[in-house]
N, CA, C and O atoms as a Tinker XYZ file with bonds, in Angstrom:
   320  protein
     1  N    152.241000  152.396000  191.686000    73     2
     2  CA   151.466000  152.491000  190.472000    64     1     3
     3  C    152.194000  153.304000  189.399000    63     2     4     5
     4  O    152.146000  153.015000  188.203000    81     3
     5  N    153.008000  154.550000  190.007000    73     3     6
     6  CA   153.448000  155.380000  188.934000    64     5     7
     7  C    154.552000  154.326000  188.046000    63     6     8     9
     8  O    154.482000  154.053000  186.848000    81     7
     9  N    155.672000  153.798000  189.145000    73     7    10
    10  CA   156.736000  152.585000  188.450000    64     9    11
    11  C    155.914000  151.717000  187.031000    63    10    12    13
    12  O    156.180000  151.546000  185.842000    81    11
    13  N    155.322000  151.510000  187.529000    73    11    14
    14  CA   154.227000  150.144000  186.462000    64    13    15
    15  C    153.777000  151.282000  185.227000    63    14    16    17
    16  O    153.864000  150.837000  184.082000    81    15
    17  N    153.510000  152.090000  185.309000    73    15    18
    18  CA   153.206000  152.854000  184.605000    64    17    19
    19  C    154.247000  153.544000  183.619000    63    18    20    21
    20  O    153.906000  153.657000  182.442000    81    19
    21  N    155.235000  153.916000  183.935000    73    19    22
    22  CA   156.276000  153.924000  183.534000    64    21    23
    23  C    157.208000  153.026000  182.604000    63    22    24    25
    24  O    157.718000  153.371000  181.538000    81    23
    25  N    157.346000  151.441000  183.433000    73    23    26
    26  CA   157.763000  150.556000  182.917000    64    25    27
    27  C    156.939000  150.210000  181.852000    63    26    28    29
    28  O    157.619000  149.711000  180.955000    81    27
    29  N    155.684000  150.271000  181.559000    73    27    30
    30  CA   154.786000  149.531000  180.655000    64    29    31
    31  C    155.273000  150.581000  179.287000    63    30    32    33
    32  O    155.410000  150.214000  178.120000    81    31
    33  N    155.479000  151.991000  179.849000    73    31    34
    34  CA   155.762000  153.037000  178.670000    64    33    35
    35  C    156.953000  152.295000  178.016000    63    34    36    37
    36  O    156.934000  151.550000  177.036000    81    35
    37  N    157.698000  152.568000  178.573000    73    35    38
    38  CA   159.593000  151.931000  178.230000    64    37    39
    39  C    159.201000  150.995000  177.100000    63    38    40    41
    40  O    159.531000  151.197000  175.932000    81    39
    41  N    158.384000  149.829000  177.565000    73    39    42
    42  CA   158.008000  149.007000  176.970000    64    41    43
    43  C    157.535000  149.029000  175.923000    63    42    44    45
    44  O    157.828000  148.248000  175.017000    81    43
    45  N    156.587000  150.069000  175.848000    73    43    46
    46  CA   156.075000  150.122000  174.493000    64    45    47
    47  C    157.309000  150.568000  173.805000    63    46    48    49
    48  O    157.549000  150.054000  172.713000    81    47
    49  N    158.063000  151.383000  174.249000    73    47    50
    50  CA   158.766000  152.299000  173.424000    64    49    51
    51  C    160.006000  151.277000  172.656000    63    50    52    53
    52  O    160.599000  151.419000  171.586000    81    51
    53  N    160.082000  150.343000  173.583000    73    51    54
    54  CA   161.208000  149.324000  173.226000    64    53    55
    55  C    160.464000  148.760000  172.039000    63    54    56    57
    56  O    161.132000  148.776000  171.005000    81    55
    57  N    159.640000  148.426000  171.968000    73    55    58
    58  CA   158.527000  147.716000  170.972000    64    57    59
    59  C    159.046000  148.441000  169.651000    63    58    60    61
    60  O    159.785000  148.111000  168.723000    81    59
    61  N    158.241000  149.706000  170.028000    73    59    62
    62  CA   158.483000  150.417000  168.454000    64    61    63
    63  C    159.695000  150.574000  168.002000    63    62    64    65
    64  O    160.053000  150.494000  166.827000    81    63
    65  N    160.471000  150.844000  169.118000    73    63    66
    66  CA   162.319000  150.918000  168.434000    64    65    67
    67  C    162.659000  149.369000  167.877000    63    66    68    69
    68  O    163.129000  149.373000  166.739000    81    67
    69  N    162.532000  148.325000  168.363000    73    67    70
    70  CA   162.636000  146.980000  167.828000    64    69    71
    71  C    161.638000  146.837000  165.922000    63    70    72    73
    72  O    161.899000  146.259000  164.867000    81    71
    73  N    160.643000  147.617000  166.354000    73    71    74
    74  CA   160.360000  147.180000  164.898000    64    73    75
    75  C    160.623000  148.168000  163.645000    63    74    76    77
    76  O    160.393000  148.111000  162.437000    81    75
    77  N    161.185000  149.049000  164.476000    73    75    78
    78  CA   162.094000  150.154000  163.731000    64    77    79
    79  C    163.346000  149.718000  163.348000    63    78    80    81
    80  O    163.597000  150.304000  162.295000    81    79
    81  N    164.398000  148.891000  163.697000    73    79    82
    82  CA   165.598000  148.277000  163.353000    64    81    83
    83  C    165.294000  147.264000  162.787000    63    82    84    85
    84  O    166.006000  146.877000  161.860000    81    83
    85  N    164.019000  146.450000  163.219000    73    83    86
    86  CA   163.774000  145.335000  162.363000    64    85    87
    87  C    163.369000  145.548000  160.285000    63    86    88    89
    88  O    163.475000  144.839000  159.285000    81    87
    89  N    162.959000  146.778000  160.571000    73    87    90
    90  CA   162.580000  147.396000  159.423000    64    89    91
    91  C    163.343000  147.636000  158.908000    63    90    92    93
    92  O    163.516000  147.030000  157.851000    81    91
    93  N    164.525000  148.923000  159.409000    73    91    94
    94  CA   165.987000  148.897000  158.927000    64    93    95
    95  C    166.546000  147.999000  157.931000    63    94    96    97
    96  O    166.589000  148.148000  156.710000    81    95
    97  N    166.952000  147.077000  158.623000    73    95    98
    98  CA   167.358000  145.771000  158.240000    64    97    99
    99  C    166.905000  145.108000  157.308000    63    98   100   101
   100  O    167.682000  144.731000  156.430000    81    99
   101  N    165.857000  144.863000  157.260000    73    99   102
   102  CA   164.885000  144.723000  156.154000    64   101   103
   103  C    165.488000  145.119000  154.565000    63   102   104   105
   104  O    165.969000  144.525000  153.600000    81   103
   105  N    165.219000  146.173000  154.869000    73   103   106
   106  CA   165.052000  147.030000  153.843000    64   105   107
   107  C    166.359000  147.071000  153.387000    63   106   108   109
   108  O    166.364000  146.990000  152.159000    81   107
   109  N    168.025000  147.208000  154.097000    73   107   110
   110  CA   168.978000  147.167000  154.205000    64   109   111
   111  C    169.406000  145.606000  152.867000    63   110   112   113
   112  O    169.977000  145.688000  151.779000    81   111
   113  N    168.832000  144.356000  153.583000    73   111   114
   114  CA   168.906000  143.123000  153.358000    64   113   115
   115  C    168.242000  142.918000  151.295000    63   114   116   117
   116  O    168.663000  142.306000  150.312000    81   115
   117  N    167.287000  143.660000  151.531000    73   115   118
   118  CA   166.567000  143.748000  149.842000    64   117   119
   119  C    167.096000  144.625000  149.412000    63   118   120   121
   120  O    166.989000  144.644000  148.185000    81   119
   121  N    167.984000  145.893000  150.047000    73   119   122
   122  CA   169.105000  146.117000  148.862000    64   121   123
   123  C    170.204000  145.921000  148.274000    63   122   124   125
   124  O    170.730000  146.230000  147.204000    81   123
   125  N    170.590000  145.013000  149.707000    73   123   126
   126  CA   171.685000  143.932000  149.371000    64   125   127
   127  C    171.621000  143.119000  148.168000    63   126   128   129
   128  O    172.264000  143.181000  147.120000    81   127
   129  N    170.716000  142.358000  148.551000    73   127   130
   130  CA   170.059000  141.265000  147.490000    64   129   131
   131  C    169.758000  141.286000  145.772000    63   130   132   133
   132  O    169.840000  140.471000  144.853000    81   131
   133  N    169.364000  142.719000  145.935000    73   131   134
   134  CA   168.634000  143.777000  144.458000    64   133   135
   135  C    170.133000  144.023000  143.910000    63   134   136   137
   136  O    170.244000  143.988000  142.685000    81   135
   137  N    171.338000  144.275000  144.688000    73   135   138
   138  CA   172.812000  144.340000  144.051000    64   137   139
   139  C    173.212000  143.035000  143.844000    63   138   140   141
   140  O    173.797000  142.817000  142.783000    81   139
   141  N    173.042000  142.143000  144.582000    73   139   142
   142  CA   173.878000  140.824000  144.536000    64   141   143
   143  C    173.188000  140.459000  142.971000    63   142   144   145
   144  O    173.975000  140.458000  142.024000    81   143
   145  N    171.637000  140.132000  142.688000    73   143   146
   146  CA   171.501000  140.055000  142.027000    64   145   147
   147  C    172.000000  140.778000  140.184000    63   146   148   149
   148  O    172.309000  140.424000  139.046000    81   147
   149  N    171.819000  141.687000  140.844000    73   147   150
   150  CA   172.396000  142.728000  139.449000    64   149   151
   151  C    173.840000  142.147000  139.099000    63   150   152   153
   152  O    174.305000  141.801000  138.012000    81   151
   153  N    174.430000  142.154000  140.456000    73   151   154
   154  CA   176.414000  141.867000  139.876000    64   153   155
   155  C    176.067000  140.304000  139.731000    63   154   156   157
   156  O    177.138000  139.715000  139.586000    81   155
   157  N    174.930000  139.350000  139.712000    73   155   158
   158  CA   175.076000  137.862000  139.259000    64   157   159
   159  C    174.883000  138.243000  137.310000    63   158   160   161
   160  O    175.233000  137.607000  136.316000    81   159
   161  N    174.411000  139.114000  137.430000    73   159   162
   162  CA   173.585000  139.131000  135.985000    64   161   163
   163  C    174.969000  139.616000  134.807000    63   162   164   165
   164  O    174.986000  139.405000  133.594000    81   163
   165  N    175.663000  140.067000  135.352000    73   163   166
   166  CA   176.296000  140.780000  134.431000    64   165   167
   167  C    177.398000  139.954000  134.127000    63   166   168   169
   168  O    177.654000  139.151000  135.024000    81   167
   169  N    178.251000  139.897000  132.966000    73   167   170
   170  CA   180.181000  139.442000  132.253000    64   169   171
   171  C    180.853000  140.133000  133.164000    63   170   172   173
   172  O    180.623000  141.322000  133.388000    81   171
   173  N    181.490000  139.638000  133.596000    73   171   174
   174  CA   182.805000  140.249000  133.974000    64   173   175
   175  C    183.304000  140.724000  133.055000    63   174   176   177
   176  O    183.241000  140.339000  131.887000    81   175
   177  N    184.088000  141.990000  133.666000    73   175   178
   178  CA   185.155000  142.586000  132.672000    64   177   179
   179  C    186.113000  141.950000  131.855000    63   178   180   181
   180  O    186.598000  140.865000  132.174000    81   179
   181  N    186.413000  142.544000  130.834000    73   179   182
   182  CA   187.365000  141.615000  129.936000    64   181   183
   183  C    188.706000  142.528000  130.993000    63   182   184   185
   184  O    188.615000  143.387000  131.870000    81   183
   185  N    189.950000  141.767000  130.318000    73   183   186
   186  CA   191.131000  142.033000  130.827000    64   185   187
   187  C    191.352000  143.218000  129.764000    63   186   188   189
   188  O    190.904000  143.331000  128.623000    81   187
   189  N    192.504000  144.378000  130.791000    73   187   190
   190  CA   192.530000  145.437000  129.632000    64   189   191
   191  C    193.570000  144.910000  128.618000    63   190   192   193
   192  O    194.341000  143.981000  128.863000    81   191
   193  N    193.517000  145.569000  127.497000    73   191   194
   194  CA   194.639000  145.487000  126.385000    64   193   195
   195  C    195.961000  145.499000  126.805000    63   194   196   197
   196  O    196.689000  144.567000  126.465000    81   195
   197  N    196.329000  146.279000  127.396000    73   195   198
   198  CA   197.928000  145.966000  128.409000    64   197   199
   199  C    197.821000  143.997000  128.722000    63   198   200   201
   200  O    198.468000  143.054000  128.267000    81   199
   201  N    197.182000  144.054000  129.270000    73   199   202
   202  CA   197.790000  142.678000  129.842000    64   201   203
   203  C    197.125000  141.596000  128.552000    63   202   204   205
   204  O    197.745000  140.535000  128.489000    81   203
   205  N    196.521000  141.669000  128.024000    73   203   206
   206  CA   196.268000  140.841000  126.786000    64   205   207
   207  C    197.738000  140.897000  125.988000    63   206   208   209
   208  O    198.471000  139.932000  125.769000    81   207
   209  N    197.933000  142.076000  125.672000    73   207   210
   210  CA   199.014000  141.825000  124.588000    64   209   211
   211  C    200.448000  141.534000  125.742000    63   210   212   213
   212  O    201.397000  140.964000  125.204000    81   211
   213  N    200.582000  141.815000  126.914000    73   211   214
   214  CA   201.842000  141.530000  127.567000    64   213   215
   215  C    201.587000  140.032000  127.697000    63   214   216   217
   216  O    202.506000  139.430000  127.143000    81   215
   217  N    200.890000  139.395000  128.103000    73   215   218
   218  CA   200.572000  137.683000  127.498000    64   217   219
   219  C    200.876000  137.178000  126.346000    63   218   220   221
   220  O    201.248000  136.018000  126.169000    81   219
   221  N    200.705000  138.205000  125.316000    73   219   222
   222  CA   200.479000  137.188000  124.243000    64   221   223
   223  C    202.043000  137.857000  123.913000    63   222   224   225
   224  O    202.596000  137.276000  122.979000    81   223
   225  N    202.682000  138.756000  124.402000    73   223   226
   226  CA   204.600000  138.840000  123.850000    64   225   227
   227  C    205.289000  137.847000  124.558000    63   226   228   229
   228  O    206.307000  137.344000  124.081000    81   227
   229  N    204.772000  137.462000  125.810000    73   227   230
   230  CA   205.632000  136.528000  126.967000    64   229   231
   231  C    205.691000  135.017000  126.282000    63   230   232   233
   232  O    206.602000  134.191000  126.230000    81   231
   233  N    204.049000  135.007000  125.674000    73   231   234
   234  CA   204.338000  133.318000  124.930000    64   233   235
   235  C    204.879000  133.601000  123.873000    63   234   236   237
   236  O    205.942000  132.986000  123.790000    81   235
   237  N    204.661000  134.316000  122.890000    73   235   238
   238  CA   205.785000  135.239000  121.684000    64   237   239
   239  C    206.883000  134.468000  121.955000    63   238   240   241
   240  O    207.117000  133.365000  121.461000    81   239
   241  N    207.680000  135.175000  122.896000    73   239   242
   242  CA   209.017000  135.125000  123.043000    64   241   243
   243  C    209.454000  133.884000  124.384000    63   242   244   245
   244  O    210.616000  134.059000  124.750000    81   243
   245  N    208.748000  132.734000  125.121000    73   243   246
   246  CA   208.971000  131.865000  125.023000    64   245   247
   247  C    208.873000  130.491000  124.061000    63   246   248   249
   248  O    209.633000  129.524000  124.128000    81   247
   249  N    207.674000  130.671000  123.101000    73   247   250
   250  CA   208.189000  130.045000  121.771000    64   249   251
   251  C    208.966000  130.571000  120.574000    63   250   252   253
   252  O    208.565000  130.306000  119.442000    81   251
   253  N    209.866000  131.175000  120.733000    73   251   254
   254  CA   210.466000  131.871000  120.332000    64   253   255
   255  C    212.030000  131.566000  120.755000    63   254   256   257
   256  O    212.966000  131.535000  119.956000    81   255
   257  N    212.107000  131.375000  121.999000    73   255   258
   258  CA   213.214000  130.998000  123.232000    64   257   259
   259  C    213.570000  129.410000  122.443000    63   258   260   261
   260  O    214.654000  129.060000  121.976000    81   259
   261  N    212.332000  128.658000  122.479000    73   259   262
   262  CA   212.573000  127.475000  122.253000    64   261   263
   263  C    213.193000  126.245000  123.176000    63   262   264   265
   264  O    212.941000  126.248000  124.381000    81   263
   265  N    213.493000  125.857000  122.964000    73   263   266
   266  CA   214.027000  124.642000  124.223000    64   265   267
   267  C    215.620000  125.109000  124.886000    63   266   268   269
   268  O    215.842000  124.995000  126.091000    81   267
   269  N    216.509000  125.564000  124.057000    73   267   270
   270  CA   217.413000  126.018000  124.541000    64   269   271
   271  C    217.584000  126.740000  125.589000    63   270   272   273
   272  O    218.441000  126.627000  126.465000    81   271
   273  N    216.179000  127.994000  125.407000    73   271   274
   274  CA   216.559000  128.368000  126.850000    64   273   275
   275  C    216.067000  128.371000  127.849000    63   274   276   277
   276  O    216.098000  129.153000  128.800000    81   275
   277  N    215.277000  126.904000  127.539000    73   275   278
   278  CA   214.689000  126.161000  129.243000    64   277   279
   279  C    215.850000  125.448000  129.740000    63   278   280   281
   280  O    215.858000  125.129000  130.929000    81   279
   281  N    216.952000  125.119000  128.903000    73   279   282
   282  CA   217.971000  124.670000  129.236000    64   281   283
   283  C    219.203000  125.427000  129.902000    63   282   284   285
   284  O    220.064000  124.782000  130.501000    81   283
   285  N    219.266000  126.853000  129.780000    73   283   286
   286  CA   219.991000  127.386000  129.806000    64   285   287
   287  C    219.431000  128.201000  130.954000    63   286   288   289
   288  O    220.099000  129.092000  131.479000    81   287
   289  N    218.152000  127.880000  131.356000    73   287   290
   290  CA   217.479000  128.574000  132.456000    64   289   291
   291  C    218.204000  127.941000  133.674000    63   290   292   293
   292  O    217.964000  128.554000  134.714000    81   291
   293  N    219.120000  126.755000  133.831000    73   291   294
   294  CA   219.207000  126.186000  135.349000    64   293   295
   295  C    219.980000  126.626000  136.020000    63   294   296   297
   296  O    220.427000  127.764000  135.883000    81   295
   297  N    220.372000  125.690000  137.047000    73   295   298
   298  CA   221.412000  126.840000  138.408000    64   297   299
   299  C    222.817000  126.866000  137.703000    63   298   300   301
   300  O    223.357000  125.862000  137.238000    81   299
   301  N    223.207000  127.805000  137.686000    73   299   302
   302  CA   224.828000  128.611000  137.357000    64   301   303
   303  C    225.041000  128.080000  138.595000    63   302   304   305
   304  O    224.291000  127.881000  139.550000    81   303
   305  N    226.588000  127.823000  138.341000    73   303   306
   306  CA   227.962000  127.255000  139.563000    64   305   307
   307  C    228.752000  128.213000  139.257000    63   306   308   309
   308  O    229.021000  128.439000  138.077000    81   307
   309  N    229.331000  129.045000  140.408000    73   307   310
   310  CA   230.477000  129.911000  140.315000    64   309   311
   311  C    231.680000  128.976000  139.947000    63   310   312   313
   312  O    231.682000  127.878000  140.502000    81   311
   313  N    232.757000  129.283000  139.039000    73   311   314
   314  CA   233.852000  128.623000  139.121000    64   313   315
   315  C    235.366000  129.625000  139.262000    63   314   316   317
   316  O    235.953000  130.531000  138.670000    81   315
   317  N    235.471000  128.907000  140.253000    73   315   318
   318  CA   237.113000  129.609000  141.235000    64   317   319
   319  C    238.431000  129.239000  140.371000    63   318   320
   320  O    239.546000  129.568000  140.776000    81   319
């Protein structure tokens, strides 16, 4: 009788710890969600000024280059 008595405790106790992690989780999951949402809502960052203007010197100075020196870009031959 004492075993049964015992085991039925465990039992409960498993109970409440199960709806204690289930809760966890829960709650865990809707603050997930409450962020996911927030970072859907928002612009992305613009790109910083460094790389805006290092873009806009690179096309600068490949129209600038002009065709010549896509031509002058190819494989070099050593000559002996």
């Amino acid at each position: 009788m004492v075993r049964a008595e015992a085991r039925e405790e465990a039992d409960v106790m498993n109970v409440y710890l199960a709806e204690q992690i289930a809760k966890d989780r829960l709650r865990e999951a809707r603050e997930l969600a409450t962020v996911a949402r927030m970072m859907g809502t928002t612009r992305p960052a613009p790109e910083p000024l460094r790389v805006t203007i290092g873009l806009a010197l690179i096309r600068l100075g490949r129209s600038l280059a002009g065709r010549t020196a896509k031509g002058a870009a190819g494989p070099r031959r050593a000559t002996a």
